[in-house]
C-alpha positions as CSV (number, residue, x, y, z in Angstrom):
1,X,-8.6,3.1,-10.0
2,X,-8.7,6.5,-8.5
3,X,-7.2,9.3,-10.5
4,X,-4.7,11.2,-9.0
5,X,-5.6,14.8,-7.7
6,X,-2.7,17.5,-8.2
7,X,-2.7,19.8,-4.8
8,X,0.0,22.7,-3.6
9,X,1.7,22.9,-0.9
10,X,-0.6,25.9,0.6
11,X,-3.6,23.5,-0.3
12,X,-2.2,21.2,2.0
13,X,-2.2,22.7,5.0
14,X,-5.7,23.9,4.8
15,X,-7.2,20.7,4.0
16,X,-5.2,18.0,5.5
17,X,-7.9,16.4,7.8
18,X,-10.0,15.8,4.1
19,X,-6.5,15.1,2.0
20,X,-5.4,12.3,4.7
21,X,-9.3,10.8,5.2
22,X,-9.4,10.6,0.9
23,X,-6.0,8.3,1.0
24,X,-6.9,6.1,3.5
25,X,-9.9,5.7,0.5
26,X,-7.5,4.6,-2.3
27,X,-6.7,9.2,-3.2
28,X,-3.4,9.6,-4.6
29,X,-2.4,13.0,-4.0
30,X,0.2,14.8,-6.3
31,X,1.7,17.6,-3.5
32,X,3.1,20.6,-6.3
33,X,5.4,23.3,-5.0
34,X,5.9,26.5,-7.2
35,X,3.9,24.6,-10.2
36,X,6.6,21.8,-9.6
37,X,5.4,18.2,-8.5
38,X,7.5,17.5,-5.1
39,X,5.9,14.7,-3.5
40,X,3.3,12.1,-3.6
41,X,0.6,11.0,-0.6
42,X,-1.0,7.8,-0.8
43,X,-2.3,5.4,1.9
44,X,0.0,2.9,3.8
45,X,-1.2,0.7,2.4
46,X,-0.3,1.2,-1.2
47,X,3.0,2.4,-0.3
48,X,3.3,-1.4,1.3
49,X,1.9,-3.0,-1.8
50,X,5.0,-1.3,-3.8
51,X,7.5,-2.1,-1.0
52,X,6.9,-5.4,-1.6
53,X,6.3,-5.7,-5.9
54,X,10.2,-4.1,-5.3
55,X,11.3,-7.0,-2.8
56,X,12.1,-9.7,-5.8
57,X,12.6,-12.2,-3.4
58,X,9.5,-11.5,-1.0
59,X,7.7,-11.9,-4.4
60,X,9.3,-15.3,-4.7
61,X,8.2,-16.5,-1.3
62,X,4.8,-15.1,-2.1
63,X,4.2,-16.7,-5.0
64,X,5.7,-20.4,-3.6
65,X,3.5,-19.9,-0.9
66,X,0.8,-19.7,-3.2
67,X,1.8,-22.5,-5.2
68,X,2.1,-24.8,-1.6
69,X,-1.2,-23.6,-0.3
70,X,-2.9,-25.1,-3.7
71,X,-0.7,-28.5,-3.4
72,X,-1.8,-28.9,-0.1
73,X,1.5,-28.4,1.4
74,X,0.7,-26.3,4.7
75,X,-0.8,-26.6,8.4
76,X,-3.4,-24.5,9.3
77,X,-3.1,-22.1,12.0
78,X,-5.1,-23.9,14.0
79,X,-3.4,-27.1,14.2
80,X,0.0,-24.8,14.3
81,X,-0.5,-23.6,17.6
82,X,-2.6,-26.1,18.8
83,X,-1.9,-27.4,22.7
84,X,-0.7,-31.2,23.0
């Protein structure tokens, strides 16, 4: 787990080629205006994972697909789109 860095506003705009490569590497970025936390940058892909830990119901459908996958209750993408 990466820690998270604390970075002004100021900071930001002199180093936002290095900030931005650092997230897409798992950074979290604290963005502090006037001493005062303001916002947060982290990499799509975080931001996705939360999106969906606050979709209940995705997390539901997740979860039974999980379940059908080990029961053997699927068709392989393969045989899915396969031509007759």
């Amino acid at each position: 787990m990466n820690v998270d860095k604390v970075v002004g506003v100021a900071a930001i705009r002199s180093n936002l080629r290095k900030i931005v490569e650092d997230t897409a590497k798992g950074s979290r970025y604290i963005i502090t205006s006037r001493s005062q936390p303001r916002a947060v940058l982290m990499s799509i892909e975080e931001v996705e994972m939360l999106e969906i830990m606050a979709d209940r119901a995705l997390l539901e459908e997740i979860r039974q697909a999980q379940e059908d996958i080990k029961t053997g209750r699927y068709v392989s993408y393969e045989r899915y789109f396969e031509r007759p």
